[in-house]
C-alpha positions in Angstrom: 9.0 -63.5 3.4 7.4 -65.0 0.8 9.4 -66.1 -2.6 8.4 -64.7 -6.1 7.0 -67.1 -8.3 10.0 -68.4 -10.4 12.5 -67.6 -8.0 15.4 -69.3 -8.7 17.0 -68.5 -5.2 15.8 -71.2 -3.4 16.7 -73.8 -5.0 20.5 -72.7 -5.7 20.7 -71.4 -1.9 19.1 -74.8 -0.9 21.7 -77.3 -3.3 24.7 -74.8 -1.6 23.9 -75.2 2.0 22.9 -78.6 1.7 26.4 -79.7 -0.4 28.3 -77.8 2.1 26.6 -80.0 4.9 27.5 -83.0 2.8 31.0 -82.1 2.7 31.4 -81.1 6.1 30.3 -84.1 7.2 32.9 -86.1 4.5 35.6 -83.9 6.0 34.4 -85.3 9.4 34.7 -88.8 8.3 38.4 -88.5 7.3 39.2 -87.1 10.8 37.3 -89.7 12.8 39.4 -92.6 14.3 35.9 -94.8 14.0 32.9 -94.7 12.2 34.5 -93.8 9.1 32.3 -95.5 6.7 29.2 -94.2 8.4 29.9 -91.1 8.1 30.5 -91.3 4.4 27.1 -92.9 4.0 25.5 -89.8 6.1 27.2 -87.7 3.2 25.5 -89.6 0.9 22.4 -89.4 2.7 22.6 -85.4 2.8 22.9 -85.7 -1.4 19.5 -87.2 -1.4 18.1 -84.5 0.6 18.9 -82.5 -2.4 17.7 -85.0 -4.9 14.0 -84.2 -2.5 14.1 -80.8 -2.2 15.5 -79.2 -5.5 15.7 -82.6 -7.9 17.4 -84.9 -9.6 20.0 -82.4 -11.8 20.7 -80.1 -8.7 21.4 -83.5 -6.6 23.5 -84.4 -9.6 25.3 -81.2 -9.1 25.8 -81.2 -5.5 27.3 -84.9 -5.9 30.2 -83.7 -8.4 30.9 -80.3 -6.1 31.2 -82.5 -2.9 33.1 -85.0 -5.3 35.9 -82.4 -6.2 35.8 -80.4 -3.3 36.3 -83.4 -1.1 39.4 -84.4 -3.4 40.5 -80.8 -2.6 40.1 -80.8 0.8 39.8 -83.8 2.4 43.1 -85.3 3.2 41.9 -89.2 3.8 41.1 -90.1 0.2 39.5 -93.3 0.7 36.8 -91.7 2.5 36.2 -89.3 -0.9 36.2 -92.7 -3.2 34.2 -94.4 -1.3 31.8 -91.5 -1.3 32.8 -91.0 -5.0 31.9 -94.7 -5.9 29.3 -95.1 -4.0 27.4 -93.4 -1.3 27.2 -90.0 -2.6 26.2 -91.3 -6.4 23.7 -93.9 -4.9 20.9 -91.4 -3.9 20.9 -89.9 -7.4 20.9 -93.5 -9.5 18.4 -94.9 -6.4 15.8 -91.6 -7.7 16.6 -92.2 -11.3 15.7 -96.1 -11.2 12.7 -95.5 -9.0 11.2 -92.7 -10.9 11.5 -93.8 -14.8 12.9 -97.6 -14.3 10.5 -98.7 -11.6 9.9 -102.4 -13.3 13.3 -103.0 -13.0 14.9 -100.9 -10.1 15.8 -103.4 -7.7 18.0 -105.5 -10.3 19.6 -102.4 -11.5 20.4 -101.4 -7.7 21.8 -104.4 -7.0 23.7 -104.5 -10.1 25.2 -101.1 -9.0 26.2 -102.1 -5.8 27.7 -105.3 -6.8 29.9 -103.5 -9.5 31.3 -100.9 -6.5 31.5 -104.3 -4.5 33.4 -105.7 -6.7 35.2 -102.5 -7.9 36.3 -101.9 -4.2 37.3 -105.5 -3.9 39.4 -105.7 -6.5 41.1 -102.4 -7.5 40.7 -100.9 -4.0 40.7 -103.0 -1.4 43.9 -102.4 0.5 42.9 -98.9 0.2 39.2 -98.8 1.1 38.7 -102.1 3.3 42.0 -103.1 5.3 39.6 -103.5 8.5 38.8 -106.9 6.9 40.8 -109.7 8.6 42.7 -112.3 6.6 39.7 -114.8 7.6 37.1 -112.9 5.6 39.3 -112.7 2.9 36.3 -114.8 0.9 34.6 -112.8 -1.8 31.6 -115.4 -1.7 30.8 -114.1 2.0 31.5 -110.6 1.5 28.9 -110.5 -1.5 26.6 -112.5 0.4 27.2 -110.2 3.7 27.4 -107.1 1.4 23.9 -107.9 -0.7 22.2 -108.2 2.9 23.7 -105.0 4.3 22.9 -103.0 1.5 19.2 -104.3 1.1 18.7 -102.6 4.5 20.6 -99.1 3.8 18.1 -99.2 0.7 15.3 -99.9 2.4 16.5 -97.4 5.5 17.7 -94.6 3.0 13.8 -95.0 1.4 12.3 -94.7 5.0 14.9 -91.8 5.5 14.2 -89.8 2.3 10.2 -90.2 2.8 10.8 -88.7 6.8 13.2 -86.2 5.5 10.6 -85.3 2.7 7.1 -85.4 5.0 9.1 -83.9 7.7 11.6 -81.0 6.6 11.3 -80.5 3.0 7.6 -79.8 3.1 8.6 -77.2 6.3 10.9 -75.7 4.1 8.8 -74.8 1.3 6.0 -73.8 3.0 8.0 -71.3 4.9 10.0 -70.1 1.7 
């Protein structure tokens, strides 16, 4: 069945399902003995899906739902910060530097991620990174460490969002 022309249904029905997948999969990541942190980044990575497929405000939307429904619900809270701080507002700031900051959107992601960094580090660290052993305890070679890590989620999150936008999003539409 075809959608009217201005349907609004689509896009709402799309945000909801796709939030609720983000969520799930936070919910998941608090009830995971390992790959905790991975599985926050997939939430983050489901966000952006919504950033492609409805845009920037709806993805902005379905960041603060997961945000406070994941406070609600999800009963290890380090996994919602970290999503909070980081993966879950990445994909919306990553879309708003590239879009109408392009000249300067790799300093600004970097600056963003080096704030959280140093956020993390500081305010949260026995909370949000007590896997680090007292050896590592160097901020010089976590930035250094943490720089080259996130260059390659940027760079795999673009390759991501482009598959995810040649791939599904164009499905999705076309059949809507």
């Amino acid at each position: 069945m075809r959608r009217k022309a201005g349907s609004k249904a689509f896009p709402v029905a799309a945000s909801g399902i796709i939030a609720a997948l983000s969520l799930l999969v936070l919910y998941f990541s608090a009830i995971t003995p390992v790959a905790q942190a991975g599985l926050v980044a997939v939430a983050g990575v489901i966000v952006g899906c919504i950033v492609v497929s409805v845009g920037l405000m709806a993805g902005l939307c379905g960041y603060v739902v997961v945000s406070l429904l994941g406070l609600l619900l999800v009963p290890e809270k380090g996994c919602v910060l970290l999503f909070i701080l980081f993966f879950g507002l990445y994909p919306i700031l990553k879309s708003l530097f590239e879009r109408h900051l392009r000249v300067a959107a790799w300093p600004l992601k970097f600056a963003f991620f080096n704030a959280m960094l140093l956020l993390l580090w500081f305010a949260l660290r026995t909370i949000l990174l007590p896997f680090l052993p007292a050896r590592l305890d160097a901020l010089p070679i976590l930035l250094i460490v943490g720089n080259l890590a996130f260059l390659i989620y940027d760079i795999g999150f673009s390759r991501l969002m482009t598959f995810y936008a040649v791939r599904v999003d164009r499905v999705l539409h076309r059949h809507t």
